[in-house]
Every structure is written in C-alpha cells, then in structure tokens.
N, C-alpha and C positions, 0 to 999 in steps of 0.2 A: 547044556549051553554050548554053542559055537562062535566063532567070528568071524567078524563079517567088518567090513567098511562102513564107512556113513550113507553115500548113494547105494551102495550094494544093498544096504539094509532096506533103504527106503524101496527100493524095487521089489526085493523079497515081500515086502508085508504087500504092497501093490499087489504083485501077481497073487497073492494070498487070497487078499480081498478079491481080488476079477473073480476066481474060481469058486469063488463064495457066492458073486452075487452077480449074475449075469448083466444088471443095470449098470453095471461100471464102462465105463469108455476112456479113452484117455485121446487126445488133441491138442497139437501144437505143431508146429513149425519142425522139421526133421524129426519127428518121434518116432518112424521106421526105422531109421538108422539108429536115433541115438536110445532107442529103445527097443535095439533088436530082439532082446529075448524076449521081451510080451509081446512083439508083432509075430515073432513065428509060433507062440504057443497060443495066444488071442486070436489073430489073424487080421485083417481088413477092415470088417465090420464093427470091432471094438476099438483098434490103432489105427487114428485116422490121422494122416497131414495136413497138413491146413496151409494158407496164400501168408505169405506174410503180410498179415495186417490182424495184428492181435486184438483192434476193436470189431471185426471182424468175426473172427471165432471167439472169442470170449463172449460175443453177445449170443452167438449161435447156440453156445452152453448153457445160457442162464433159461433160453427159450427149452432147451434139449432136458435140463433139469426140471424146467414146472410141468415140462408133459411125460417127467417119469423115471429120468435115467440120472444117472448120478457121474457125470461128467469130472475127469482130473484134466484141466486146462495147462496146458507148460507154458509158461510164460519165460522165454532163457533167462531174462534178466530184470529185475524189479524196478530197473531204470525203464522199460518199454512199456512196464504196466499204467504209466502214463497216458498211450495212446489207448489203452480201454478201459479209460477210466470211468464212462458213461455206463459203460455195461457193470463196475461194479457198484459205482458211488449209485445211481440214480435206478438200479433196475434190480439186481441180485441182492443186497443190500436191505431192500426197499418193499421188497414184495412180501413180505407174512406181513407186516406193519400194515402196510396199504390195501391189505384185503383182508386184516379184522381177522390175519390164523388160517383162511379159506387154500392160502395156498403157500409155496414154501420154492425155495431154490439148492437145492441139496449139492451144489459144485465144490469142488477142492481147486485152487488156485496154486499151482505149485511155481515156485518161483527161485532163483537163486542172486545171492545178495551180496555184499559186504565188501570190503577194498583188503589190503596189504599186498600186494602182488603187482603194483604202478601200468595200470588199464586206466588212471582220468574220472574223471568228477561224473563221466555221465554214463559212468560203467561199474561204480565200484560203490553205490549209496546202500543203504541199508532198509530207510524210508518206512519203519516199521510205527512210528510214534506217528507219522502223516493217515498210513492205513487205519490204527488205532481208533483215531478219532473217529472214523468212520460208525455211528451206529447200524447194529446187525450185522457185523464183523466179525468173524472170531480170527486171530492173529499168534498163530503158532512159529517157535523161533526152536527147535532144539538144540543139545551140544553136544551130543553124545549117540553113536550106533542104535541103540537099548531105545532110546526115546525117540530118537528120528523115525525107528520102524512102531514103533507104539504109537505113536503123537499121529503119527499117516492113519493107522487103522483107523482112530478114532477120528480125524478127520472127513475122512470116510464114512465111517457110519452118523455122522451128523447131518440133520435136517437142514441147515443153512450154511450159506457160505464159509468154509476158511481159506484165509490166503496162507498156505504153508512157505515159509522162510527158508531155504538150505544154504546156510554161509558158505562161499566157494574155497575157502579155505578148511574147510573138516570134509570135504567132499572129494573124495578117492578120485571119481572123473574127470571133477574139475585142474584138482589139481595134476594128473597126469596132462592134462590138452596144454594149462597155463606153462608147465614147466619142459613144454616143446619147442622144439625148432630156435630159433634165433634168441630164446629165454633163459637158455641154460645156462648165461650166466648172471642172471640175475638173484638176489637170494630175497626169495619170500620171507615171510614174518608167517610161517606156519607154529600153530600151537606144537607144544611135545606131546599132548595127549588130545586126543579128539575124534580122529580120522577114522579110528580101528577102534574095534573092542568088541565086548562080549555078547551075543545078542542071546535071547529066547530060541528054544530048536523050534516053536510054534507061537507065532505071532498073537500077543493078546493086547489090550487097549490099554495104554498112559493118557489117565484123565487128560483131558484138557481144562486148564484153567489151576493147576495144581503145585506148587512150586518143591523143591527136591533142593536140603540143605546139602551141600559138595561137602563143605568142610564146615566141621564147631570151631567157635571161637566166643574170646566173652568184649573184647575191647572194642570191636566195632565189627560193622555187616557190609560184607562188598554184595551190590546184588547187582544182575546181569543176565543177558541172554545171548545164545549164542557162543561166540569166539569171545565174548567177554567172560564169559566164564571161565573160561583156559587160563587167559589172560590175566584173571582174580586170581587162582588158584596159585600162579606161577608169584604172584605180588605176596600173597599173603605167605608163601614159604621165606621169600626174603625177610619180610617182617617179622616173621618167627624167630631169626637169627638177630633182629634189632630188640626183643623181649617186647614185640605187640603181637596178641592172638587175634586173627580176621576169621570171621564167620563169612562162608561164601553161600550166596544164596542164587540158584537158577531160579529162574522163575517161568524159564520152558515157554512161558504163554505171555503177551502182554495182553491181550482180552482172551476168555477172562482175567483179569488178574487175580490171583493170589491173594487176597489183602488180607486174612488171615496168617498166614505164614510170617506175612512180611512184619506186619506189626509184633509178631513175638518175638522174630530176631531184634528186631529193633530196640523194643522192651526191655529183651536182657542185655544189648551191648551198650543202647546208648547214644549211636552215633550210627551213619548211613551215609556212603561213599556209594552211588549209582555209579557202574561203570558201562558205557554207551554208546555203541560206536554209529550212533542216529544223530544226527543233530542235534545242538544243545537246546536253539529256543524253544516252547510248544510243544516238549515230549515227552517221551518217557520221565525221565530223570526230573523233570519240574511238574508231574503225576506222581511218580512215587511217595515224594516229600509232601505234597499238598495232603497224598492218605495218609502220614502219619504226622501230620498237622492237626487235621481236622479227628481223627480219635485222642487228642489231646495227650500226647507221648510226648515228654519231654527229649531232646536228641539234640545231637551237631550232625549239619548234615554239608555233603559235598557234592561234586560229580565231574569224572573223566569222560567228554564227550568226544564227539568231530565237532569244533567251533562253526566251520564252512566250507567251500568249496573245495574238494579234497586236491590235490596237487598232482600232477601228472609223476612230478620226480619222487625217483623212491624215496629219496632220503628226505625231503619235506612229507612226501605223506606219511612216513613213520613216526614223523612231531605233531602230523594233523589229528592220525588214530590215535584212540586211547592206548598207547605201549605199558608195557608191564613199568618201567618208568617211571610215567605218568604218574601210576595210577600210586606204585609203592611214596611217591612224594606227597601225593594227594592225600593217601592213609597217616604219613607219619603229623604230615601240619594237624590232620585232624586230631590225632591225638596227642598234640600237644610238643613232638618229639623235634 
C-alpha cells in the first residue's frame, strides 16, 4: 500500500487504465495543462483540448463512444454540465435503450462538485439526485483516495455512461488552486480526513453500486456520499460522547444504489438521518426513505440537506451545507435526546 491524494489517485488509475486499453481518450477544456502528466506520457492523439463549449464536446464523445473508443470527458464543474445536457439526458443515456442493446455509449463524465469554500450558488451545487433521475445513468460520488481510484477504473471499464463526482473539497488540486492567491485568508470547511490516504500499489475495481459501512453503530444510520461522509463521521463521534452510537453508511454510488446495504443498516438501528449536501426536494434523501418504506421497515427518519440557493457568504453557506452541527442536532431530535 501507498499514498496518494484524492485527484492524484484518480489520475493514477486513469493512466492505469490508458496503458491498458488504448480506446481511452480523455477531453476537456485545459486537459494539457491540467493534466500534464498523461499528456506527455499519452500524448495528442489520446489528450485532446477542446472550445469551451461542453455541449460541444460532450456530444463529440458520445458519437466517439458508439464508434468505439471509450472517452473520459472533464467537465470543470457540474454546474456547466447544464450546457450539455442534450448530449447526455437525450443521446448517451438513451442509446442501448433505443436500439434494443444493438449499441452502447461507453463515456465517463468526470466532473467536480460540491460547495464549503464561498464561490456562489452557480459554482458550488452538487446536482447528483437531478443526474440520478436520469435513466441509463450510473452516478458515482467517492470519499475516500482507495475508492476515488477504484470507483474510476470501474467507471471505466463499464459499457454506459457514468458521470463520476470529485467533491472539490477532498481534492488535493482543488483545494491547492481554491486556497490561492487573495484566498488565503479564508477558512474552508475542509473534512479532517478525506484528501489523503492509503491507496492499492496496483489499481483494482470498487464495484459500483456497493455501499461500504465507515462506522457500526446500533441507535441510528447516517448515510451519505461524498464530504457527507466526513461530515457523518465527524457528527457521529460527538454523539458517542452524548451516549448515542451512529452507524455511518457511504453509499459511494447513488445509481446503482445500494438498496441492500441500506436496508440492513436500517433494520438494525431503526432510524435514518440522510445527510445531503443536494438539494432537499426530489432527491436523494426523499429516495432513500421512499426504499425503505416501501420494503416495509419500520424507522424514524430525517435529513440534513442544502434547503436552496447556496449563499455567496461564507458564514450563510456553512448554515446552508449540511455542517457537522446540523447534522449532530439532527441525530440527537431523532433519537429522542
């Protein structure tokens, strides 16, 4: 085992995968620079730049995909995946369904997401329960180095679309560029754990669709993706000093979901505190509870979302995210405390 960062990981398994399978390419917006080291070991032909206009190249992908190659598209920020939203709702998405299996779109969508760092409402959404809905989707979110470079390979070797998630707060690069220049005195809401950690010396596949319990607990289940994971982890230790034990559950994927996992954490605690940093109506969090509704589990359930429009100011968006806060007030009404 060695370590590595969270983008560092995710490059590692990338250039893994390139040298494995010569149909990989990768495309986006500055991906020479910001992905100097597979452009001077790929070169040209596989690291290609692209116009800014991500409906643009993204569509280019999906065509570049059904005749064969297996395209990682960067999208900087999941706020712009808006503007090619045709190329994935209506075409990438769309096409094994509407050709009866005859043909397939094999792209990774990598993207980076999430707010605590005060960039504004149209820069810092998370948008993974909007993507969700999408059928023919698969929608990967990691938390962790270990899984970021797993979660890639196997995005990778899948026959359909995923849009891969990198919260810019566990993101080594990210947060080196955010906490530049006229930033430095801002203080981010980074997790303590997240960034760094252990990875594989040789890159193998983290299912997708698999969830990975962080922490046992029997009084109730924080489940989460993402920086809510951290987030959980960090809530559920203060609970532990209030005499409540919190089960934290990654769920790594929101499609697949999990729904196994989830249901047996539930089972044994009881109770279900989704924590979310997606919008509250129409997502995640009002999925989750619907799946363990409808398998008939008795439970209390909660959820620490983003209510709306995230706030430009630091100190309003740290009461918009879900804060460790939140979430430990959240866990205590639930049970009762």
């Amino acid at each position: 085992m060695k370590r590595m960062g969270f983008s560092q990981a995710i490059e590692d398994a990338v250039a893994q995968a390139m040298a494995d399978d010569s149909r990989i390419v990768l495309i986006g917006e500055d991906v020479r620079m910001i992905r100097v080291n597979l452009f001077s070991r790929f070169g040209p032909d596989r690291v290609l730049n692209a116009p800014i206009s991500e409906a643009a190249f993204a569509g280019a992908a999906v065509a570049a995909a059904m005749a064969g190659l297996r395209p990682i598209v960067e999208i900087m920020l999941v706020d712009f995946i808006g503007t090619a939203m045709d190329a994935v709702l209506n075409h990438a998405s769309r096409v094994r369904a509407f050709s009866g299996g005859r043909w397939n779109a094999p792209l990774v969508i990598r993207t980076a997401c999430g707010g605590g760092y005060g960039d504004g409402g149209q820069h810092e959404q998370s948008l993974w329960g909007w993507l969700a809905h999408i059928p023919g989707l698969s929608v990967v979110v990691p938390s962790t180095p270990a899984d970021a470079g797993g979660l890639m390979l196997s995005a990778l070797n899948a026959d359909d679309p995923v849009v891969y998630l990198e919260h810019k707060l566990l993101a080594d690069y990210w947060l080196d560029y955010l906490g530049g220049g006229s930033r430095t005195t801002v203080r981010f809401d980074v997790p303590a754990e997240g960034a760094d950690g252990s990875v594989p010396d040789r890159w193998e596949t983290v299912p997708i669709g698999r969830a990975a319990v962080r922490r046992e607990g029997r009084d109730l289940t924080l489940a989460g993706v993402g920086v809510g994971v951290h987030r959980s982890l960090e809530a559920a230790a203060r609970l532990e000093q209030r005499g409540v034990s919190a089960e934290v559950l990654d769920l790594r994927s929101v499609v697949p979901l999990d729904e196994k996992s989830l249901l047996e954490s539930v089972s044994r605690t009881g109770r279900l505190l989704v924590v979310d940093e997606d919008y509250r109506g129409f997502g995640l969090s009002g999925e989750l509870s619907a799946v363990v509704m409808e398998a008939g589990i008795p439970f209390r359930f909660a959820r620490v979302c983003t209510a709306g429009t995230i706030p430009y100011s630091r100190m309003l968006e740290d009461e918009a995210l879900p804060n460790v806060r939140r979430i430990t007030e959240a866990a205590l009404r639930l049970v009762d405390h």
